[in-house]
VEXFI-121212 format. One record per atom (N, C-alpha, C, CB): x, y, z; residue in one letter. Coordinates in steps of 0.05 Angstrom, whole numbers, padded with zeros to 5 digits, always signed. Glycine has a CB too. Layout:
XYZA
...
//
This chain:
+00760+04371+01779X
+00756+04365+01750X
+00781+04374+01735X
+00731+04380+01739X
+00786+04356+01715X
+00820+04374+01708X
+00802+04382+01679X
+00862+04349+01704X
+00837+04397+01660X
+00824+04409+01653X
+00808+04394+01624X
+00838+04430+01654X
+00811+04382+01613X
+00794+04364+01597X
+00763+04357+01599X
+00805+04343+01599X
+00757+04364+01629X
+00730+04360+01633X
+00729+04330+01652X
+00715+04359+01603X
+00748+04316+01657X
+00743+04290+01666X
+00738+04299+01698X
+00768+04268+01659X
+00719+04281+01706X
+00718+04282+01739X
+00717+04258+01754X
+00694+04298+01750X
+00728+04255+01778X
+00722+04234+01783X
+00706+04211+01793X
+00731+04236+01786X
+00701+04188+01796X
+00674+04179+01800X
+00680+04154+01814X
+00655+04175+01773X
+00663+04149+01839X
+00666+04118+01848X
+00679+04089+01833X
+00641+04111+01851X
+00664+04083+01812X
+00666+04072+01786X
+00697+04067+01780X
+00652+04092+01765X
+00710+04085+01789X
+00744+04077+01777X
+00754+04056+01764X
+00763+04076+01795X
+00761+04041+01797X
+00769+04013+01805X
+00749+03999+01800X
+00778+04008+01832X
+00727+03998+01799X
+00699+03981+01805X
+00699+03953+01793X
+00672+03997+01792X
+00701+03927+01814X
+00714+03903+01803X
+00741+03889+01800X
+00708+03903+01784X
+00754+03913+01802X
+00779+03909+01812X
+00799+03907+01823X
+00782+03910+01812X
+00784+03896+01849X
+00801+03892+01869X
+00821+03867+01872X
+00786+03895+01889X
+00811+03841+01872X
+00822+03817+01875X
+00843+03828+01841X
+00795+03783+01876X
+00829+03827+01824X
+00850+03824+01793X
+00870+03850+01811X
+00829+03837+01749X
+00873+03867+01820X
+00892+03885+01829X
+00913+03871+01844X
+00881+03906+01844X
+00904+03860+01862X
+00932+03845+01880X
+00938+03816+01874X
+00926+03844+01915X
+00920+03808+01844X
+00937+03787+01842X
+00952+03791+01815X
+00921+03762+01844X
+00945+03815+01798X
+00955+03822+01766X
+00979+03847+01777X
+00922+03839+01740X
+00979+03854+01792X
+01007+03882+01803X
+01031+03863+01805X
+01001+03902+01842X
+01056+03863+01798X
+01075+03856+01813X
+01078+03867+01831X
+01093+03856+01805X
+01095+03857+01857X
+01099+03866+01887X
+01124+03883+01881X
+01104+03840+01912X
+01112+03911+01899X
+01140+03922+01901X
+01159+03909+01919X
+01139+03950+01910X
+01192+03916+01901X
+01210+03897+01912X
+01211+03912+01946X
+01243+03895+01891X
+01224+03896+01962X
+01237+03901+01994X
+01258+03926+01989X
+01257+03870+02008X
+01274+03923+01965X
+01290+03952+01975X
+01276+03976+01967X
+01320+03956+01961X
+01253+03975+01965X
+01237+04005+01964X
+01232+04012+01991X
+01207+04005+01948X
+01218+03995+02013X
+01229+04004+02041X
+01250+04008+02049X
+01224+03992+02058X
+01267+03992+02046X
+01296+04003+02053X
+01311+04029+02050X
+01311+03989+02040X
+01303+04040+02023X
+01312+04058+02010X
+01301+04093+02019X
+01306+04046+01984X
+01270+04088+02024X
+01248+04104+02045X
+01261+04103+02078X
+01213+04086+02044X
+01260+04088+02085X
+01276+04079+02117X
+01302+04098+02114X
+01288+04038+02121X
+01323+04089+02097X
+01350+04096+02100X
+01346+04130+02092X
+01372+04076+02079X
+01328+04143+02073X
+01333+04170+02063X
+01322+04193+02078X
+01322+04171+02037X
+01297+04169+02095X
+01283+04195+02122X
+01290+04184+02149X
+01242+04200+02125X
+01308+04165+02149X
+01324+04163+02183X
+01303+04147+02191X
+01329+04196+02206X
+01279+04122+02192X
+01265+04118+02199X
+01276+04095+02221X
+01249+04117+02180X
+01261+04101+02245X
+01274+04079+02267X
+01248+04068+02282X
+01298+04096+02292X
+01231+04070+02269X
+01210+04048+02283X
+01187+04064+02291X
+01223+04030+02311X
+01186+04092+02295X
+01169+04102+02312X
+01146+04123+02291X
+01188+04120+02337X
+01127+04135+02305X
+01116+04157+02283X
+01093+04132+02278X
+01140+04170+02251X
+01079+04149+02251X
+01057+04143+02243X
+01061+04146+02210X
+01036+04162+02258X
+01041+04126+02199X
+01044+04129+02168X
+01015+04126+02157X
+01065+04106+02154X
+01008+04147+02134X
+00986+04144+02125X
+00989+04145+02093X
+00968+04163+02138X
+00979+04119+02084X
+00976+04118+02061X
+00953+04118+02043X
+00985+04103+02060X
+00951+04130+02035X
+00929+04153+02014X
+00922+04144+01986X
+00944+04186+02007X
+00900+04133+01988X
+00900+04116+01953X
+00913+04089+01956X
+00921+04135+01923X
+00905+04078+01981X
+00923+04051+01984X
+00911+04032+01971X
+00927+04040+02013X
+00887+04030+01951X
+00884+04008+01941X
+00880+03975+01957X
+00905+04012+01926X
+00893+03959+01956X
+00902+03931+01963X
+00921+03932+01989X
+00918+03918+01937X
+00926+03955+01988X
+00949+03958+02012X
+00972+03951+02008X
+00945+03944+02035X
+00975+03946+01979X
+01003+03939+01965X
+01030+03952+01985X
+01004+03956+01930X
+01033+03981+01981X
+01047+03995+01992X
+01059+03993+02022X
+01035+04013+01987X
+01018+03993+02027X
+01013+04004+02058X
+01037+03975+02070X
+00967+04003+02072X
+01028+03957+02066X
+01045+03932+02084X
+01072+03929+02065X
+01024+03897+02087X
+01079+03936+02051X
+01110+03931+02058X
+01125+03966+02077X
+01129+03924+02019X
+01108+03988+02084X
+01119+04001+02093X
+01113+03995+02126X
+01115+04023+02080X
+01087+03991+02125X
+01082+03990+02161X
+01099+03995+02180X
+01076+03966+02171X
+01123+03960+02163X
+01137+03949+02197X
+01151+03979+02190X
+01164+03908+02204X
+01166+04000+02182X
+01172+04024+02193X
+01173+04040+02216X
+01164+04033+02184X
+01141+04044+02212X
+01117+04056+02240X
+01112+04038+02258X
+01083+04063+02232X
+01103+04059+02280X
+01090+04046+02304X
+01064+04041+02291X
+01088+04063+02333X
+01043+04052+02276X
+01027+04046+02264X
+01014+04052+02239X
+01019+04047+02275X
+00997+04044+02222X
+00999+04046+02188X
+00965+04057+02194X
+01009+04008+02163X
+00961+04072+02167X
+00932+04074+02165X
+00924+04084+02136X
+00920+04094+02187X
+00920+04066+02114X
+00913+04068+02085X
+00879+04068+02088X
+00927+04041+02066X
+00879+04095+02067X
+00848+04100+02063X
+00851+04104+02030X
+00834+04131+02082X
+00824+04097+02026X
+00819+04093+02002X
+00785+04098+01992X
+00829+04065+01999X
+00789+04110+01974X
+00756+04121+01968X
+00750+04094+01950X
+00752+04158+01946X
+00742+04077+01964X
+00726+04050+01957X
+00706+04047+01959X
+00729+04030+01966X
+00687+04056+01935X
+00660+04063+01926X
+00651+04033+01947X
+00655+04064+01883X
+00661+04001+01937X
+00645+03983+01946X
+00654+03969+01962X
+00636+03970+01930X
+00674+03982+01969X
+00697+03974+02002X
+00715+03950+01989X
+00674+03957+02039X
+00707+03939+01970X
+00725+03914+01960X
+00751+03915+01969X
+00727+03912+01931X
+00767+03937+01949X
+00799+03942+01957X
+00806+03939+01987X
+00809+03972+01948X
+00791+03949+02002X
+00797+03949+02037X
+00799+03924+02045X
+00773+03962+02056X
+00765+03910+02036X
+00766+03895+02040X
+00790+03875+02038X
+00750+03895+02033X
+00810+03870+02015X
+00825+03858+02002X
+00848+03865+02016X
+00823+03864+01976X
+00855+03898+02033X
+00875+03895+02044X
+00877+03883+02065X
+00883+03911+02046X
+00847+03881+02075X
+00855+03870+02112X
+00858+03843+02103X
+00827+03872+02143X
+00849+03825+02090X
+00857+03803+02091X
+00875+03791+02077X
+00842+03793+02090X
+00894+03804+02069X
+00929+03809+02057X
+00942+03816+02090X
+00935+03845+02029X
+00931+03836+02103X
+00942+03843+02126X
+00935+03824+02151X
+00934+03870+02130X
+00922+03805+02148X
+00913+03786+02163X
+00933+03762+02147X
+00877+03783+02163X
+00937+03759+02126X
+00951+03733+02117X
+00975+03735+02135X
+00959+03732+02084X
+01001+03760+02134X
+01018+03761+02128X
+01022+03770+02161X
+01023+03773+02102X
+01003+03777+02180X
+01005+03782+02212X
+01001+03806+02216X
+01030+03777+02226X
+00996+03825+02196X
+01005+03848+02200X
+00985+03866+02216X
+01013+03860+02175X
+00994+03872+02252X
+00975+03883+02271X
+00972+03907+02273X
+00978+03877+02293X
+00987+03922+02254X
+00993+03948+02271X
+00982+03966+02241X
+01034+03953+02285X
+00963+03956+02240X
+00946+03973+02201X
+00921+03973+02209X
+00946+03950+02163X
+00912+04000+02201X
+00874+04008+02205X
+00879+04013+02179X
+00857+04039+02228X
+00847+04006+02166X
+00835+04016+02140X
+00818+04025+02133X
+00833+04006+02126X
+00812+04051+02113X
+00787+04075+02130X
+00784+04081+02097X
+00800+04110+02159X
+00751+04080+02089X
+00739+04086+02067X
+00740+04118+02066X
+00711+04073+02067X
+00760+04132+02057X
+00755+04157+02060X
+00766+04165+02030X
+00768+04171+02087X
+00762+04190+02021X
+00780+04204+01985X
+00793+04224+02004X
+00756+04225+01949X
+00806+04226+01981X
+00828+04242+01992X
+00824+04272+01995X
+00850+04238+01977X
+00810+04275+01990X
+00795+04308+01985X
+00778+04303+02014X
+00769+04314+01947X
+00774+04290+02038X
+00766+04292+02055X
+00782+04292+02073X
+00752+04280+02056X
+00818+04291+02078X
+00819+04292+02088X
+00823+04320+02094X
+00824+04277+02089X
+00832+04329+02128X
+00842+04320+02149X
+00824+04298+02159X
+00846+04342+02167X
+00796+04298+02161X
+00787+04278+02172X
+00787+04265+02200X
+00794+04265+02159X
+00803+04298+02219X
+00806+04285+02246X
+00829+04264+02254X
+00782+04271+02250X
+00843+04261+02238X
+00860+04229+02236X
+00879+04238+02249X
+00872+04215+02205X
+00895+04270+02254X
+00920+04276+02272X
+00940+04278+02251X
+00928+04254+02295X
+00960+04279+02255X
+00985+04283+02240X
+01003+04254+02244X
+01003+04311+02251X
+01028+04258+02219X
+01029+04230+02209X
+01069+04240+02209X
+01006+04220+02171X
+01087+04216+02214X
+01113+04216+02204X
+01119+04225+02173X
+01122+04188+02209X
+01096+04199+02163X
+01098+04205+02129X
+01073+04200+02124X
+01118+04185+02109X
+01069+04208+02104X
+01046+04216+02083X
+01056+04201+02049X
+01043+04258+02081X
+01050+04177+02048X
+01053+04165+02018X
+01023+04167+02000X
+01064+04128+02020X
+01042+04170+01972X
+01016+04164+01952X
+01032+04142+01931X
+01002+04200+01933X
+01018+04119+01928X
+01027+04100+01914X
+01015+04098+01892X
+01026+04080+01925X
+01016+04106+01864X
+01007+04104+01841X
+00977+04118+01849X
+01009+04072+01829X
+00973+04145+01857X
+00945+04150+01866X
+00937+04177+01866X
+00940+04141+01893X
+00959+04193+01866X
+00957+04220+01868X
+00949+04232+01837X
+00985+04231+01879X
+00955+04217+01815X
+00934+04235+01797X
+00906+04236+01790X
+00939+04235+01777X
+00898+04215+01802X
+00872+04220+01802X
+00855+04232+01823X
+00864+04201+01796X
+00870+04257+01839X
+00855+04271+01856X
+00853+04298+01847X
+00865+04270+01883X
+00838+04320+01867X
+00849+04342+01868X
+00876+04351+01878X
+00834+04353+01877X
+00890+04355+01864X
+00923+04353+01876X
+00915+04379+01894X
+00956+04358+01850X
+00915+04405+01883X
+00927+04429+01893X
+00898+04421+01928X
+00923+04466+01863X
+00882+04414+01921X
+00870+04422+01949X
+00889+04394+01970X
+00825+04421+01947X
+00888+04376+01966X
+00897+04348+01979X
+00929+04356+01983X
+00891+04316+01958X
+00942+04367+01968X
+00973+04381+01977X
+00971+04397+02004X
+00986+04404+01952X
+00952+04414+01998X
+00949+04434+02021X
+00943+04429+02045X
+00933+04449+02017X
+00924+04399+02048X
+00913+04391+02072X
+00933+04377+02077X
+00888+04379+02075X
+00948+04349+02061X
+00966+04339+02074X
+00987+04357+02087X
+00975+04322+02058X
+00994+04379+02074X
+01010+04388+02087X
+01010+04393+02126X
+01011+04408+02070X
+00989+04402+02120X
+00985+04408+02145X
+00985+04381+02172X
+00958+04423+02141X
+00979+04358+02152X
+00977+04333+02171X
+01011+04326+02180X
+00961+04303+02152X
+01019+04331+02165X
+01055+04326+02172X
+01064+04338+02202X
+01079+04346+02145X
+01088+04319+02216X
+01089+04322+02239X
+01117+04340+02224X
+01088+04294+02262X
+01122+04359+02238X
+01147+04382+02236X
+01168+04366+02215X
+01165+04391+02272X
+01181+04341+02222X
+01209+04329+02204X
+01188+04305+02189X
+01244+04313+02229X
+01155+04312+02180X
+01148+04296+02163X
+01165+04291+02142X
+01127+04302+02155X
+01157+04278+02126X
+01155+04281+02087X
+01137+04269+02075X
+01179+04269+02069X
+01120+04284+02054X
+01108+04263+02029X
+01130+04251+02019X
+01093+04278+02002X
+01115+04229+02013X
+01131+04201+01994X
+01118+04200+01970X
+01129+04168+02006X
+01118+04205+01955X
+01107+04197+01927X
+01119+04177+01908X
+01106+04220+01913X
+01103+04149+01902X
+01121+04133+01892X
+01103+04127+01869X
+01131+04109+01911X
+01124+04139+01851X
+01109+04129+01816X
+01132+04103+01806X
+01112+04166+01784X
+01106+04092+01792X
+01112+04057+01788X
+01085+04047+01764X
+01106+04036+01828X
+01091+04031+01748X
+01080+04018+01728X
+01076+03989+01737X
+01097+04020+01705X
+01062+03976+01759X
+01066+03948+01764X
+01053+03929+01749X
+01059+03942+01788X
+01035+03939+01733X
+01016+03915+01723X
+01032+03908+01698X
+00982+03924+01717X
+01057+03923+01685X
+01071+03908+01665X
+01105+03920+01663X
+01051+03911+01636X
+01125+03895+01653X
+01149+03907+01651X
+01154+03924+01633X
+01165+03893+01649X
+01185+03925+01630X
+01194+03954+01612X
+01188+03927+01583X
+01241+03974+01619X
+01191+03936+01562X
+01197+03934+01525X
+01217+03921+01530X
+01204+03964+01502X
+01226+03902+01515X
+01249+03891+01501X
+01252+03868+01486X
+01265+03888+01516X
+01276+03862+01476X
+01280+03838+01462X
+01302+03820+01473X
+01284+03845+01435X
+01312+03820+01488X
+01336+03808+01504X
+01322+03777+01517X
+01347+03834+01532X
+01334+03763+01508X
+01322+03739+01522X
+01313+03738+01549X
+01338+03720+01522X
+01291+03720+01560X
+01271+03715+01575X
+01279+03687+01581X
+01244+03721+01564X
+01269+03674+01602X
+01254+03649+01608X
+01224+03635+01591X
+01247+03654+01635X
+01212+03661+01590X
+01190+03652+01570X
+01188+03672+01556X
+01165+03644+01578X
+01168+03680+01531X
+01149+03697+01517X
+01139+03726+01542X
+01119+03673+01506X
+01146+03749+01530X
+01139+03768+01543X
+01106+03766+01535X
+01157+03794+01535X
+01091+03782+01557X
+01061+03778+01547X
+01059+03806+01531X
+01035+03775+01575X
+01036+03794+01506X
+01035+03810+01482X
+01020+03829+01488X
+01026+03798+01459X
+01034+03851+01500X
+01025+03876+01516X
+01007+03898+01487X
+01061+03896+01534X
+01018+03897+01471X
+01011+03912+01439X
+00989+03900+01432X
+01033+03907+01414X
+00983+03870+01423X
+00958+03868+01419X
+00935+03861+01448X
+00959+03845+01397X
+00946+03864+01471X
+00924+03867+01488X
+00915+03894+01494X
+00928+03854+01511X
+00928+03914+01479X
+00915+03943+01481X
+00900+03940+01448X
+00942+03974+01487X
+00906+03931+01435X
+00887+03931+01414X
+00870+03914+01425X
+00895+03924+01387X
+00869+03890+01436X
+00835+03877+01433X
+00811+03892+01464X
+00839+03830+01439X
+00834+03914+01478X
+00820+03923+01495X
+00803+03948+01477X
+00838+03930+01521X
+00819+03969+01463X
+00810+03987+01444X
+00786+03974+01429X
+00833+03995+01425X
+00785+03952+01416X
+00759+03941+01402X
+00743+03933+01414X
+00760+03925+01388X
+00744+03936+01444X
+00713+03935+01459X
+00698+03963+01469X
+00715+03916+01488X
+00722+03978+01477X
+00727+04004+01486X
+00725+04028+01474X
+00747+04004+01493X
+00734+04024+01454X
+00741+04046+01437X
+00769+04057+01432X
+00727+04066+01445X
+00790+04077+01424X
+00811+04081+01427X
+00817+04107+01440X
+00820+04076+01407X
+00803+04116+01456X
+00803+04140+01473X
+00806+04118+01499X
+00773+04164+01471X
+00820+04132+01516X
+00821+04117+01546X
+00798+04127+01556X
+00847+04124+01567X
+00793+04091+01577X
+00772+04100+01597X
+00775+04107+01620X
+00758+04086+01600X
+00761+04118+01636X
+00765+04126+01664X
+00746+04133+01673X
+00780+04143+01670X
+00730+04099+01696X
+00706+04111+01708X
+00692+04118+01687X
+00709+04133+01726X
+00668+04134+01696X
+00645+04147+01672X
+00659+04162+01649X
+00623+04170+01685X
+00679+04172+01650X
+00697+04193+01631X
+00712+04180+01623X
+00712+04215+01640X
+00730+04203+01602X
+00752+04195+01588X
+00780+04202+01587X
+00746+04197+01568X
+00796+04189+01582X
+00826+04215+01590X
+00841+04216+01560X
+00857+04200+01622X
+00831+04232+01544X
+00843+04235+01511X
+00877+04245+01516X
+00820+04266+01488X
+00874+04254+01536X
+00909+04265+01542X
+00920+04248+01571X
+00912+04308+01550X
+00911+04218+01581X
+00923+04215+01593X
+00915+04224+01631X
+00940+04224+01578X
+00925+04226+01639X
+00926+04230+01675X
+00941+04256+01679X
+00945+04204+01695X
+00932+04267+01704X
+00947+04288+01704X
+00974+04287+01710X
+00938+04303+01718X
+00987+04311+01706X
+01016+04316+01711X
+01024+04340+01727X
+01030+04317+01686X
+01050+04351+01726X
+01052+04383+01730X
+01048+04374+01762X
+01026+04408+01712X
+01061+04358+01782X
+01068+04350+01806X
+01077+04375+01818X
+01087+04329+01807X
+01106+04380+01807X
+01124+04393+01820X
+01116+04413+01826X
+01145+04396+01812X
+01091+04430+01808X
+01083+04460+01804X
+01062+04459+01834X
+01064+04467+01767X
+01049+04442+01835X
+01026+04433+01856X
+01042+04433+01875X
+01010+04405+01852X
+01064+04416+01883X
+01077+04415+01914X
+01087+04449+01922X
+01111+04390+01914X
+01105+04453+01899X
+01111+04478+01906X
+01094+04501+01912X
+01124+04484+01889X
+01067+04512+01903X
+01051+04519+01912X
+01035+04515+01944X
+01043+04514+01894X
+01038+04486+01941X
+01034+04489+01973X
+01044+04488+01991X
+01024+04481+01982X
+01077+04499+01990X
+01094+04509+02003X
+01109+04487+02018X
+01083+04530+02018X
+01114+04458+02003X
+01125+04446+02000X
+01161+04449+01994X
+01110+04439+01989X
+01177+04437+02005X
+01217+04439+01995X
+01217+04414+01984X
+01249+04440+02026X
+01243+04418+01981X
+01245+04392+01959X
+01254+04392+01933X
+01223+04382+01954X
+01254+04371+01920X
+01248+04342+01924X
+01270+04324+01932X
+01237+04330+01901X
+01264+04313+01949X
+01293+04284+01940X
+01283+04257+01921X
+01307+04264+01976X
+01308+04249+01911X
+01291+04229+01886X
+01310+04204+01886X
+01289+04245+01848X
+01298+04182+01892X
+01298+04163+01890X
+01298+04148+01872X
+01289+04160+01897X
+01313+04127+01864X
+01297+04105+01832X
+01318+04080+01852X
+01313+04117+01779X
+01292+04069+01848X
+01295+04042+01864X
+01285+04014+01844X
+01274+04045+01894X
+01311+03997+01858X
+01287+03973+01827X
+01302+03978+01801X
+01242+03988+01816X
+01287+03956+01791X
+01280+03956+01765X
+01302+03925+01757X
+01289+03991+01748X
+01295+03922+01736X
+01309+03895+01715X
+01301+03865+01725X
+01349+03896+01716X
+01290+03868+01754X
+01289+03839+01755X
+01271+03825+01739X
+01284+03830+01779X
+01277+03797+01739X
+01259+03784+01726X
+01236+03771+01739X
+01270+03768+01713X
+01213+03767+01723X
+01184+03758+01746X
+01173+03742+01724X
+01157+03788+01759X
+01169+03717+01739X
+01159+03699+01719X
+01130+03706+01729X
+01171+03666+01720X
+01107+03699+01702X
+01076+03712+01703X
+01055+03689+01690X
+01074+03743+01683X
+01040+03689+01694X
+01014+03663+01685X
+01002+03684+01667X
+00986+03647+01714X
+00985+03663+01654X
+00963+03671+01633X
+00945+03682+01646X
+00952+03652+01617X
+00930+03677+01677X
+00919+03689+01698X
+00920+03704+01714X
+00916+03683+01706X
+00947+03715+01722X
+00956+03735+01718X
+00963+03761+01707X
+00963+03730+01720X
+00971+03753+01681X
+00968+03776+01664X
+00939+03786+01653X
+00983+03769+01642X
+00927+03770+01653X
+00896+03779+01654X
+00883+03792+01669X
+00881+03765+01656X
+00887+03787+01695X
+00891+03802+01722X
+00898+03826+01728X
+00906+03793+01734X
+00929+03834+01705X
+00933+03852+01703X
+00928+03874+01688X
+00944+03850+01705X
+00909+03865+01666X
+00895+03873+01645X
+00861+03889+01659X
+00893+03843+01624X
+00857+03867+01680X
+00827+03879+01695X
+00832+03897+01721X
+00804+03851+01707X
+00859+03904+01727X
+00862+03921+01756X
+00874+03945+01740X
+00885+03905+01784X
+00867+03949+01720X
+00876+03975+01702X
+00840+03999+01701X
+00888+03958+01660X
+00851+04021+01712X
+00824+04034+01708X
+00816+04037+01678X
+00824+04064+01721X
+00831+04034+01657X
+00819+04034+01633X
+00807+04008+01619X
+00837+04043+01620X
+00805+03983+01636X
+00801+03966+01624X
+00796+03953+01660X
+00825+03957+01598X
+00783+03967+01673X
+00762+03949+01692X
+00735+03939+01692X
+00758+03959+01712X
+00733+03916+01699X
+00718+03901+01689X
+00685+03921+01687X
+00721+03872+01708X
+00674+03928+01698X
+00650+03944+01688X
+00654+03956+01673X
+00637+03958+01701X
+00670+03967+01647X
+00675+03980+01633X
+00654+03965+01608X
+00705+03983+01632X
+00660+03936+01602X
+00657+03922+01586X
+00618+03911+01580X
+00679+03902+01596X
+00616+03919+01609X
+00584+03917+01611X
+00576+03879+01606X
+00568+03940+01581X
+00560+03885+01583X
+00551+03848+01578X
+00571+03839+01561X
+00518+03837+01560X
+00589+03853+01553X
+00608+03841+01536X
+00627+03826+01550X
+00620+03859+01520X
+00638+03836+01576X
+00658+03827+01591X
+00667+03803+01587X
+00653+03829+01612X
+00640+03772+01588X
+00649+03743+01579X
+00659+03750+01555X
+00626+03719+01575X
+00657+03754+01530X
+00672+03756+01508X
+00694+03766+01512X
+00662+03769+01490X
+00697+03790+01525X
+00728+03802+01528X
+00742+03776+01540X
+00730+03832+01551X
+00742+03766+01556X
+00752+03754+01571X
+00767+03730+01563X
+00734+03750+01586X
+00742+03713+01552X
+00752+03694+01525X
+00773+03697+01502X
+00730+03690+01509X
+00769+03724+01491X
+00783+03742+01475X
+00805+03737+01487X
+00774+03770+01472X
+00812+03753+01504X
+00838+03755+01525X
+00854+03732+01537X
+00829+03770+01548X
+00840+03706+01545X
+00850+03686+01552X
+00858+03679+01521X
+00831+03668+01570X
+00839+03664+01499X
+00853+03654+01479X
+00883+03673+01470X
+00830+03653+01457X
+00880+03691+01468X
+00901+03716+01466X
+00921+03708+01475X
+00897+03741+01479X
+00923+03710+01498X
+00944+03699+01517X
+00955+03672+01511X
+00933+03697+01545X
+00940+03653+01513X
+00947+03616+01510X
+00956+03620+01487X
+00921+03589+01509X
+00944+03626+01468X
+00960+03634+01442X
+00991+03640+01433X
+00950+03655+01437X
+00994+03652+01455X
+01029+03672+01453X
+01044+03662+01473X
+01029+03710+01459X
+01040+03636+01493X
+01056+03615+01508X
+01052+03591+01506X
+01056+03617+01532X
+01063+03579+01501X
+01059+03551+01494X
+01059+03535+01521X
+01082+03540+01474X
+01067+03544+01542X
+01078+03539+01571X
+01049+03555+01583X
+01116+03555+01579X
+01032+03566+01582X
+01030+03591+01596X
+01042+03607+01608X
+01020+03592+01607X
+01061+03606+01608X
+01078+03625+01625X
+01090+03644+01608X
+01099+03611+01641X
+01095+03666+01620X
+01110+03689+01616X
+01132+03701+01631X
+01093+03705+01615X
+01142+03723+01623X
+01159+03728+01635X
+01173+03766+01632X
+01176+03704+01627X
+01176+03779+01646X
+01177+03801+01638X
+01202+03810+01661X
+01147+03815+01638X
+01211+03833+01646X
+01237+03860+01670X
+01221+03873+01687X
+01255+03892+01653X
+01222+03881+01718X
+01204+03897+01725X
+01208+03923+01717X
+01200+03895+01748X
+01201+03951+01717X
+01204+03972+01716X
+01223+03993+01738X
+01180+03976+01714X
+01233+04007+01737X
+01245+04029+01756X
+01230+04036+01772X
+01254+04052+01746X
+01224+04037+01789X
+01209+04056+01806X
+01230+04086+01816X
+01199+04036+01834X
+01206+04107+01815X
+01212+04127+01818X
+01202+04146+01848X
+01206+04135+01793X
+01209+04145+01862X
+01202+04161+01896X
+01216+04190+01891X
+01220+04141+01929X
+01197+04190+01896X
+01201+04234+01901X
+01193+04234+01928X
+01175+04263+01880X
+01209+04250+01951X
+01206+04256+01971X
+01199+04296+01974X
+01230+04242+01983X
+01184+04296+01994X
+01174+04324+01992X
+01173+04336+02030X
+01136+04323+01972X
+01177+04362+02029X
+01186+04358+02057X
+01165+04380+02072X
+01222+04364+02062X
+01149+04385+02083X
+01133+04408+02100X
+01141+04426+02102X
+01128+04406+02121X
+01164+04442+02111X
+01177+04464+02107X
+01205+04462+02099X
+01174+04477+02128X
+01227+04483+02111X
+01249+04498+02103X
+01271+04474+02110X
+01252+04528+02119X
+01262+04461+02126X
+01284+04443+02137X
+01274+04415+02130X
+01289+04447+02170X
+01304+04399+02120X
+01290+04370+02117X
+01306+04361+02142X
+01294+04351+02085X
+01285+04326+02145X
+01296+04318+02167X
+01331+04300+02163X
+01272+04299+02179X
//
């Protein structure tokens, strides 16, 4: 429970699985590259990805490892569901996917090369889930921690291909169903998600960090279905939030959209991504 009182609840994601992997932009290819080149990676080891969601992450890191294994506390298995058959589109053989939170593990699973959290680690218990991962790390492990904003680009005014999507009034017409306190699951987050990372690793006797910023500026052309998409794979604005209202929101949100492209289309910068690497003990690899 942090300290505000919020805890967490099945409910998160709930409904949002498909709007997740089709409203996220894809992280770009040189984010593996950049993971590969900074921990020496040559094909072998094990990778477990923690809060994998869609498996966004999990499959562009895989081909890395000899083998991948994203778990995810998926109240209704959806997200899993959603990764194996992303991981079935694209061939990918060498990925297991295991309904587990992260507060369960060790879980028996063995120890891992790397240990990633992809947009996932604040909504756990950090200080206890630091402590256990730690222990899952093979001697020249590392946590990967990769913070990223995918469901929308950076602000600007610099010409586009099309109309950026009207990110400002789709948090207002989400607030007028919602309220203007964020939602989360059954709770609320009046201050936001947690923070205070660095204090948590270091405590559990974690070195480090190395830091990464990978990305950023390209351009991604986006649909009116899409950005909607990316509007419902947001825990503050997933679709059970809305209850019987949801058709109205929806309508709301599409006219919204058609409204502000004449094309439907959009167009946005992606964001920076930021990787913090964290290392098991005294020595990095």
């Amino acid at each position: 429970m942090s300290a505000d009182g919020w805890e967490w609840d099945e409910t998160l994601y709930a409904g949002s699985a498909t709007h997740y992997a089709a409203g996220r932009m894809p992280y770009p290819s040189i984010l593996a590259e950049a993971v590969r080149s900074a921990l020496g990676l040559d094909g072998r080891g094990r990778l477990l990805d923690v809060g994998c969601g869609p498996g966004s992450s999990t499959l562009l890191l895989a081909p890395l490892f000899e083998t991948a294994l994203g778990v995810d506390a998926d109240a209704d298995a959806d997200m899993l569901a959603e990764a194996a058959r992303r991981a079935d589109w694209v061939g990918a053989i060498n990925i297991e996917w295991r309904r587990l939170r992260a507060e369960e593990l060790p879980a028996d699973l063995g120890t891992f090369r790397v240990v990633t959290f992809a947009q996932s680690f604040h909504w756990m218990d950090q200080d206890l889930v630091a402590d256990r991962v730690r222990g899952m790390l093979d001697p020249d492990g590392a946590w990967v921690h990769i913070h990223a904003s995918t469901h929308r680009g950076v602000d600007g005014d610099d010409p586009l291909p099309h109309p950026r999507p009207p990110w400002d009034r789709i948090d207002e017409l989400v607030a007028g169903y919602l309220g203007p306190v964020r939602r989360a699951g059954q709770g609320r987050l009046p201050a936001g998600t947690r923070s205070g990372e660095e204090e948590v690793m270091r405590r559990a006797g974690f070195t480090g960090p190395t830091r990464l910023d990978v990305g950023g500026g390209q351009i991604v052309g986006r649909t009116v279905d899409e950005v909607a998409a990316a509007v419902f794979s947001l825990s503050s604005s997933a679709p059970h939030l809305f209850g019987d209202r949801l058709p109205a929101f929806q309508a709301e949100l599409h006219e919204l959209l058609t409204r502000s492209s004449d094309s439907g289309r959009f167009a946005e910068r992606t964001r920076e991504i930021d990787v913090v690497i964290w290392y098991p003990g005294s020595t990095r690899p």
